[in-house]
N, C-alpha and C positions, 0 to 999 in steps of 0.2 A: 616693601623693598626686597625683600626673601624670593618673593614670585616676580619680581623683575629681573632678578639676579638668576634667577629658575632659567626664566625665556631666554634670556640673552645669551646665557651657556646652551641651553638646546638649540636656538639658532644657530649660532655658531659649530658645533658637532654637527648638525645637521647637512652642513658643507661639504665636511669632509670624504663623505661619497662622491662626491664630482673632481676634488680637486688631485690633484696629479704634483705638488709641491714636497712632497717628500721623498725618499729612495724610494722604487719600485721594491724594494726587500721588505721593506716596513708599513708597504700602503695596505695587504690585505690585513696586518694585526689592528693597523687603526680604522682599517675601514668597519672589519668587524666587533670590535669596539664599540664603533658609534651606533649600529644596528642594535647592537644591545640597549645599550642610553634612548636608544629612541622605542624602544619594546619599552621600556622603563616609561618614557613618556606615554606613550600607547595607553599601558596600566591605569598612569595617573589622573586619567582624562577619563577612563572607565570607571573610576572611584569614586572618582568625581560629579559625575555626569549620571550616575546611579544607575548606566549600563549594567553591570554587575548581575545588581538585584535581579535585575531580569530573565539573568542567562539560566537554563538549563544545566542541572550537574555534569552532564556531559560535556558542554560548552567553557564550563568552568575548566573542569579536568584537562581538556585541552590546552586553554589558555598556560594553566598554570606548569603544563608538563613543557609547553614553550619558552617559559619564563627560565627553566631548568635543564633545559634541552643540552644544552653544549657543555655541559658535565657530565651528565650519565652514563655511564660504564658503556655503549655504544658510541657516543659520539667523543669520549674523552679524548682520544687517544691522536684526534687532529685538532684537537680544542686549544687555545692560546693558556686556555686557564691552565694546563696539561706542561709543567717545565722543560719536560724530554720534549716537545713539540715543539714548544716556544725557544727553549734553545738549536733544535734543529733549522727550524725557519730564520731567527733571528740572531744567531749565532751566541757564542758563548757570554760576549761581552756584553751582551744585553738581553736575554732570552729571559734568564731568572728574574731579573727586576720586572721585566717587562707583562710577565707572569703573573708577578705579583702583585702587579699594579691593577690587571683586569681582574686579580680574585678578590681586591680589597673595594672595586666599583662595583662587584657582583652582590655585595649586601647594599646597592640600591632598590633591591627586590624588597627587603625586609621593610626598608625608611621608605619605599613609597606606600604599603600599606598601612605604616603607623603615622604619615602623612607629616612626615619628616623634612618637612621642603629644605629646609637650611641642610641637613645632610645632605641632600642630593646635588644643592651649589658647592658644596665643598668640594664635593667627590668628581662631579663634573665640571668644576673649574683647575681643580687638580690633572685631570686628563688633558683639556686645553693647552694649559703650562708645559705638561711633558709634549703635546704631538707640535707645539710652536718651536722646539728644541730640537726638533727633526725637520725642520721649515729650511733654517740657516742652511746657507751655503756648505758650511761645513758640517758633517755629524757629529754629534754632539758627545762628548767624552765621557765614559760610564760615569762617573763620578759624581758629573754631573745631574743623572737621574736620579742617583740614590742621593746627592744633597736634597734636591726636590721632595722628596719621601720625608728623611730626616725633616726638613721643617714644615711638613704637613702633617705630619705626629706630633712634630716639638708645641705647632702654633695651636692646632685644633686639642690638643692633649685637653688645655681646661673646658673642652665641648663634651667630647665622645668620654673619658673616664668619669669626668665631675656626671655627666646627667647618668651615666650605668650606674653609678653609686644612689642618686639621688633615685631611680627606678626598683634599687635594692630594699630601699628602706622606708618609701614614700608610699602610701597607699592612696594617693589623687594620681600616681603614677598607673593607669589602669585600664590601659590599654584592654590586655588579655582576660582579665576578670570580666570589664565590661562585653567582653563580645560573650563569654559564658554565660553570663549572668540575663543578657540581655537575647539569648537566640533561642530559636525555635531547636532544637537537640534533636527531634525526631529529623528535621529538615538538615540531612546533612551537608547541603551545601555552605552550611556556617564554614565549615574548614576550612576554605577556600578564602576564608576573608583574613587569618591570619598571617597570609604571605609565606609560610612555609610549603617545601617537596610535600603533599599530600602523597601516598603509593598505594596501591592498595591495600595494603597491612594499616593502616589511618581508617579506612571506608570502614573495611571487614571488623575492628576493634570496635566503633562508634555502632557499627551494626548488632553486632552481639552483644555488647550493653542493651541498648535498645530493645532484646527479647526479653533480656532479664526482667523479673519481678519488682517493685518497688521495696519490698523485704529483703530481696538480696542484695540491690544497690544501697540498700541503706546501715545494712552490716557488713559490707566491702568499707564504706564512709568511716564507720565506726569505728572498727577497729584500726583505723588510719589515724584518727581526730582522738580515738581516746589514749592509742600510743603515746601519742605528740604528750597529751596532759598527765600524763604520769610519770611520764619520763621529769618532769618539772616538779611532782610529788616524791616520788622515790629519789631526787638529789636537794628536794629541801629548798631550792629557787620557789621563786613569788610567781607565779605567772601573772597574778593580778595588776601587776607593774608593767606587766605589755599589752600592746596596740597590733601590732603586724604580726604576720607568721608568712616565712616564704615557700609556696605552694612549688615545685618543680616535676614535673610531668612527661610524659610522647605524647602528642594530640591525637583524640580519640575518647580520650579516658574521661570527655568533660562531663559527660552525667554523675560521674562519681565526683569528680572535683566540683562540682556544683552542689553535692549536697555537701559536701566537707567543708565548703564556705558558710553554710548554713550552718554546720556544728561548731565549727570555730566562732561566727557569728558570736552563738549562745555563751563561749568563754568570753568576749571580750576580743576578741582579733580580727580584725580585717587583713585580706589578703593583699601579698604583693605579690605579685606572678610574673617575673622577669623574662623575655628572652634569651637563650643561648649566646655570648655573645657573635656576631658576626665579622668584626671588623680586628686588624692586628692590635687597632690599639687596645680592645678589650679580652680578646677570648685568652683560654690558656692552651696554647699547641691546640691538640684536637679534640679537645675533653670538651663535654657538653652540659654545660652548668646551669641552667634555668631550664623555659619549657622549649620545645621544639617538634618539630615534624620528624617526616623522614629523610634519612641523610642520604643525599641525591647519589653519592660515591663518595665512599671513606676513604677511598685512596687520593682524592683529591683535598681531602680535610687533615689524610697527613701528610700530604704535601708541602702542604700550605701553612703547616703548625711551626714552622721557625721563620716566616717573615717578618720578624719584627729585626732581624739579623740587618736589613738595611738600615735601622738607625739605632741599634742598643748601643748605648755607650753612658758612660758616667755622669752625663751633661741628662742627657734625656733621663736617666732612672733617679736621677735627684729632682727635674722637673717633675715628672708624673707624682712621682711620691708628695710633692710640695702641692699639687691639685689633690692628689686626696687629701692628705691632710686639711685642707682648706673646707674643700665641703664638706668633711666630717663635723669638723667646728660649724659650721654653718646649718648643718644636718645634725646636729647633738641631740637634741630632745626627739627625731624620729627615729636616730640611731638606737637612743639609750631606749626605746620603746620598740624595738625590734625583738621577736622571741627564735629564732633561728628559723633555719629548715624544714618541711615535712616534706619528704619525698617520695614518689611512686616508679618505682622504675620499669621497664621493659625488657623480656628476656626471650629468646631464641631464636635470634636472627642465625644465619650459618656466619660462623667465626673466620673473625677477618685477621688477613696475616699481607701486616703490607710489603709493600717492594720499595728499597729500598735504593732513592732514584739519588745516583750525584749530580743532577741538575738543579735539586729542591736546594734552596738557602737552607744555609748552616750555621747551627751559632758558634762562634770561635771560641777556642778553650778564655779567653777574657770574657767573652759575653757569657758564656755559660756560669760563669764567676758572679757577676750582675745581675745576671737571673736568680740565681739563689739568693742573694744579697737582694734584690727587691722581695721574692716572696716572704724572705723572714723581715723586714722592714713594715711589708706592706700587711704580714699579718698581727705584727704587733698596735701598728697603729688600729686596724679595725676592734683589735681586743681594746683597747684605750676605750674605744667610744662604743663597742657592743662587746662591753667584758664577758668572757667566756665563762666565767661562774655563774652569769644568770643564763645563760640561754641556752636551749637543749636542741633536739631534732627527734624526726623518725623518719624511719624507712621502709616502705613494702614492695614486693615487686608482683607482676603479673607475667602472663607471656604475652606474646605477637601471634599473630597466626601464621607466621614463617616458622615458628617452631613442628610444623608437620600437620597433619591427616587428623591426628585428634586433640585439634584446637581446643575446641568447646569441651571436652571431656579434661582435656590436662588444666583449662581452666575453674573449671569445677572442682577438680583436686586440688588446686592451688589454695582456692578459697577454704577449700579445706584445713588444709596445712596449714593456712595463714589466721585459722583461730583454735589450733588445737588446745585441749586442755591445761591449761598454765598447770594449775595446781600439782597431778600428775608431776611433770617433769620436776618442777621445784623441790618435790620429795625424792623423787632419786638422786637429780644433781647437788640434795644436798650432803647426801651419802658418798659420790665423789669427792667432793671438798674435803667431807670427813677426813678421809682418804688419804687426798692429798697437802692436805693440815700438817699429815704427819711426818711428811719427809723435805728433805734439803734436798731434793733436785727429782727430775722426773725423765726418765731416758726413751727414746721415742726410736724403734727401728720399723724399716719398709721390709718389704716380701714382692714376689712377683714383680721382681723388675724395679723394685722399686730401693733407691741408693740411700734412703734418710737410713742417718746415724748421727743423732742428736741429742746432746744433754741439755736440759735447762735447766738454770739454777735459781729455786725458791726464795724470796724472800723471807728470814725467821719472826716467829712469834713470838710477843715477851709476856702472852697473858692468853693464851690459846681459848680459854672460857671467855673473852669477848671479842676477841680479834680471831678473821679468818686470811686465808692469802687469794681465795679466789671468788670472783663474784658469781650468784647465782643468778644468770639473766631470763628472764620468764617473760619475755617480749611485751616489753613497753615502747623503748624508741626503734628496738632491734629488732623486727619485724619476721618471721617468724621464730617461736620459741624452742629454746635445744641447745645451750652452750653454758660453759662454767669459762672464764676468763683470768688471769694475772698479767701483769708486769712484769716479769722475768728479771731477775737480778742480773747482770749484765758479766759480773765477772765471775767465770766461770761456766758462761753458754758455750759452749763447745762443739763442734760438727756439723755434719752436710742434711743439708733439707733438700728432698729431692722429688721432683713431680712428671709423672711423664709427658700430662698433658693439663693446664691449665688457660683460663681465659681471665685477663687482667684489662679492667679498666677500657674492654672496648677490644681488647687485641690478645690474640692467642700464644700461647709461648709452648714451644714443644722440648720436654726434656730439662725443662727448665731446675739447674742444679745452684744451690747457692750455699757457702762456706762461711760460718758463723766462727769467730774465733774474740773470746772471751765479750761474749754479745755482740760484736760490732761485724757487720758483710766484711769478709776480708777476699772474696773473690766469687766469682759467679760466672755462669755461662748456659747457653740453649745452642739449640740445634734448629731452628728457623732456618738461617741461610747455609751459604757453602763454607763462607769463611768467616772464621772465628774472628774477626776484628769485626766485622757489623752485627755478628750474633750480641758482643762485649758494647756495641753503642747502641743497640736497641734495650738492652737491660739498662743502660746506665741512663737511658732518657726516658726512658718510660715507667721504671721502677724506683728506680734510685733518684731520681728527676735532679739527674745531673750533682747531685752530689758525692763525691768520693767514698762515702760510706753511709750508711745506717745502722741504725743500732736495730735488736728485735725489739721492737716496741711490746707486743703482747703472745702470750702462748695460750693456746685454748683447745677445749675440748667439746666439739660438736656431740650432741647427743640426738638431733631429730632424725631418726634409721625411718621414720613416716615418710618424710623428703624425699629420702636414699630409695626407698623402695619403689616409690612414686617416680624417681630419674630412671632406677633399671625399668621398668614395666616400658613405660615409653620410651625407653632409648634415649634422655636427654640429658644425659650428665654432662657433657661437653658444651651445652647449652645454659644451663643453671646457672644462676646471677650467682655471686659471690655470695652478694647477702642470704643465699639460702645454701647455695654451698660450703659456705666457712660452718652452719650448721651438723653436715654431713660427713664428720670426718675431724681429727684435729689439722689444726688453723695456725698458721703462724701469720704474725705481723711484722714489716718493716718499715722503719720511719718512726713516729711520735708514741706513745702511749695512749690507753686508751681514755683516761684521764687527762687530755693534752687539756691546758688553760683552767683544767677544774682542780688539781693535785689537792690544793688545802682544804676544799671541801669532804668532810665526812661521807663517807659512804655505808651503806649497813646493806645487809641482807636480810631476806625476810625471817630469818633468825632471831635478827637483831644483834649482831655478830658486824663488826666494824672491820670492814674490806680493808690493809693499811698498804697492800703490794701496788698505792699507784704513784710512784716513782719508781726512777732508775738514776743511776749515777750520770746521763746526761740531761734528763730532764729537772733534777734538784739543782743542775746550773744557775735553774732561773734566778734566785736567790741572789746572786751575782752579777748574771750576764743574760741578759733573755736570749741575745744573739747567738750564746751556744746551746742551750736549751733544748731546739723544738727547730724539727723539720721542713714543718707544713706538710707532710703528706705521708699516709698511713695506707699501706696496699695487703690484705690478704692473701695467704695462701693455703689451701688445702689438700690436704695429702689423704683420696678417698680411702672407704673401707677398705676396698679388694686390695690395695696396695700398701695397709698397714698388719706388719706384725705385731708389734705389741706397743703398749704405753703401760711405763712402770714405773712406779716411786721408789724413791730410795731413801731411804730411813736412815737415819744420826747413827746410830746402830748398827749400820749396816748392812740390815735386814732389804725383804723388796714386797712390795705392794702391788700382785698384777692387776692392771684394771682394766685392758682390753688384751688381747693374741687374736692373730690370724683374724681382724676386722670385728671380732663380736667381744661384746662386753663379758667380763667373768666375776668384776667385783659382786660378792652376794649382795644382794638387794637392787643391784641393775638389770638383772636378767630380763626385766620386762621390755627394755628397749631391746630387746632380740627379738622380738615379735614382729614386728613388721617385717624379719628378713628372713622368716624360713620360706616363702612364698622363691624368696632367691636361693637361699641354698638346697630347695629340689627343685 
């Protein structure tokens, strides 16, 4: 029925090149439309037909750069997918919908690889509906498209959310394991079968694995798979109580992710390895949360990151929530058998600073209301069925070979860095804690440009011989080692945190200044555009993820200067993921604690010294109200060495505790993290 329903929608688009029934304004968006739908067909036929298998990796690379062709930072810019285009050709009243409609058909790229038939009837019976709407005599009234939208989210909601959930937690869901599991690795035309932008940064990554030794791929694996499993020992969780672990990756990296299926294997875990989601009714704005390729154009991803604006409303976010809720009950024993995330990320692309189009859909100050209002709904119910006290994560990250000239040397260093000596650090950083054990707040000022003027305020001790306030992190799920962590008591954080140039979550923020007044954001700004009203909604959507405030969730103090010296050598500090960055330097958080969903759980340090700073006066809500609680979303920031003055305790007394000036450590017994930076200070 599925592939009758297939054909009879591809015949019918298939018309649409001949026929002359709609306004001449609106024939080339649907003409070209249907060229795509039939490239799509094209594909399905070569899948099918085991054409594929045959083609040469050049012939692949082609095909698939065609599949991507009419977004690519060249052709974008006359592309329908493109708003400022689409609204220019097809005017105001319908350019953005109409937009949106061909970037929501464009993830029939992804469903004809994963052999999705019933998605691609949806999507191409949806297109049908709207171009019958431009057939009528009359044109058809905006309203009318976005109802169209609205109950093509509202009807398919229990398809496209219910099966992303059941692909989260299912491990017969396997697609992407199985083509890892199952391919020739040296033969890199596997990529190609995934239906992701392959670029040459994918080739060149799968390449230089491929040199590597089976000894170094397999302590790359290691310390990935043995993160994950200790992260579940050092919080005292069962991991013997799970099934799944969710693997999230750049494609490239599968030699490695092949063997770390193999070491999870030996714990008891099978992989789920999700995709990105593609389509509005799954992804989140332009954040990239499973595995993925490479991103064809991020300026078309944050384009395209508040289409869900033509149908959010009250009606739709109490449906979707009613399908999750659904399949979770139905999903419970692979929920409850879920052990979280292990993640591998990618780092040194050149930093993307988008433009900031009024053609892109917008969520209106009520939707943006909704939007917060599902995430904190929709994370409680996953905590319901994958309660956050049992399930952990890790994280590591590598570079790209877009990070520069010495790829293979900075990767070499990476791997480096990414198994340095635990032991080492844990004896110094337990000498900071010492430290800062001792004082009620700890004052943090910038140099060189730099505007922090910051108090934070300690949590107190009622038994200092077993309670400490800050964790000693020696890289288990936190991927490399070098940070001491708290909570920060919320009243009484006082002052400006200020960076000149940071890279968050994909997107760069220059100048980025933000005002903490008794823990809670009480104002903020960057210098990205010309006018301070878009510099104010690029922070509040991207940071603040539309929520009116945050509180600081965590204040920390990076110790890895091995990292630090490793970014100045190669010039890639503007580059460094966070998670090695927040390393390099202290680190504030905004959003949850670092503790979020875990708080009653015990923590100790390798002391034996019981961590008690993981609450804060908005997270002990939950007690009450889970809904005031917790954020959903925790974003780093770091303020490097060259741009800190000092970090200093301040004592009940009075008294002051220097522990770093002018970027270098001075507390005695740290001195040895100065070592890696005399090489910088001559």
């Amino acid at each position: 029925m599925m592939e009758e329903r297939y054909n009879l929608a591809v015949d019918r688009i298939g018309d649409i090149k001949e026929e002359r029934t709609v306004d001449v304004k609106f024939r080339d968006y649907f003409v070209k439309v249907a060229e795509f739908i039939h490239l799509i067909d094209g594909t399905k036929k070569k899948i099918e037909d085991h054409t594929f298998d045959g083609m040469q990796i050049e012939e692949l690379a082609a095909w698939n750069k065609k599949l991507y062709s009419d977004i690519l930072p060249e052709h974008y810019r006359e592309s329908y997918a493109n708003p400022d285009y689409a609204v220019a050709q097809l005017g105001e009243a319908y350019g953005s919908t109409l937009s949106a409609l061909y970037a929501e058909i464009r993830a029939a790229i992804v469903y004809v690889y994963e052999k999705k038939t019933e998605y691609l009837d949806i999507l191409f019976e949806l297109f049908i509906e709207v171009y019958n709407q431009f057939e009528e005599e009359e044109m058809p009234e905006p309203h009318v498209l976005k109802e169209i939208l609205y109950w093509y989210a509202s009807d398919y909601c229990d398809v496209f959310v219910a099966d992303r959930i059941h692909e989260q937690v299912d491990a017969t869901q396997s697609f992407a394991a199985d083509l890892i599991l199952g391919s020739d690795l040296a033969d890199l035309r596997y990529l190609y079968r995934f239906g992701e932008y392959i670029s040459d940064s994918e080739l060149t990554t799968a390449k230089y694995l491929l040199s590597l030794d089976e000894t170094t791929i397999q302590k790359m694996a290691d310390v990935y798979t043995e993160g994950y499993r200790i992260g579940f020992v050092n919080t005292g969780k069962d991991l013997s109580k799970k099934k799944t672990v969710n693997i999230r990756y750049v494609l490239g990296f599968e030699r490695v992710v092949k063997k770390a299926i193999e070491n999870f294997d030996k714990m008891g875990l099978k992989p789920v390895i999700y995709r990105s989601g593609v389509s509005m009714l799954t992804k989140r704005q332009h954040l990239k949360i499973g595995y993925y390729g490479a991103i064809a154009n991020k300026q078309y991803e944050y384009d395209h990151r508040n289409d869900q604006a033509l149908f959010l409303d009250k009606k739709f976010v109490e449906r979707k929530l009613e399908v999750i809720a659904t399949t979770y009950e139905h999903l419970k024993e692979e929920a409850g058998a879920f052990a979280g995330p292990a993640c591998i990320e990618m780092f040194g692309e050149v930093p993307f600073v988008p433009e900031q189009k009024e053609t892109a859909l917008k969520l209106s100050e009520k939707q943006q209301e909704l939007s917060v209002f599902f995430d904190g709904r929709q994370s409680r119910l996953t905590n319901t069925y994958i309660p956050g006290d049992e399930r952990s994560f890790t994280i590591i990250a590598y570079p790209v070979p877009e990070i520069g000239e010495d790829y293979e040397e900075i990767f070499q260093e990476i791997i480096r860095i990414n198994t340095l000596d635990a032991g080492l650090y844990e004896q110094v950083q337990q000498t900071l804690i010492d430290a800062l054990d001792r004082g009620e707040s700890v004052h943090i000022c910038g140099e060189n440009g730099n505007r922090t003027d910051l108090t934070v305020q300690l949590h107190t001790l009622s038994d200092p011989e077993k309670e400490t306030i800050f964790e000693n992190c020696v890289a288990d799920v936190n991927i490399p080692v070098g940070e001491v962590f708290t909570s920060p008591v919320l009243e009484g954080t006082n002052g400006v945190l200020h960076v000149s140039k940071v890279y968050l979550n994909e997107l760069q923020y220059k100048d980025l200044e933000i005002t903490f007044s008794n823990g809670m954001v009480a104002d903020y700004r960057c210098s990205n555009f010309e006018r301070e009203l878009e510099n104010k909604e690029y922070i509040r959507d991207n940071v603040l993820y539309r929520h009116d405030t945050l509180a600081l969730g965590e204040f920390a103090i990076g110790t890895n200067t091995t990292a630090y010296q490793a970014a100045k050598k190669y010039g890639i500090e503007d580059k460094m993921p966070i998670l090695i960055a927040e390393k390099m330097g202290p680190h504030f958080a905004v959003g949850d604690t670092c503790y979020s969903w875990c708080e009653d759980i015990a923590v100790y340090n390798p002391n034996g010294k019981e961590i008690i700073a993981r609450d804060n006066s908005v997270s002990i809500q939950r007690k009450e109200d889970l809904g005031k609680a917790y954020y959903h979303c925790h974003t780093d920031i770091t303020i490097p060495y060259e741009e800190l003055g000092k970090i200093e305790v301040n004592k009940k007394d009075g008294g002051h505790i220097l522990l770093l000036e002018h970027g270098r450590f001075v507390l005695p017994g740290t001195e040895i993290l100065n070592e890696p930076l005399k090489n910088i200070d001559k």
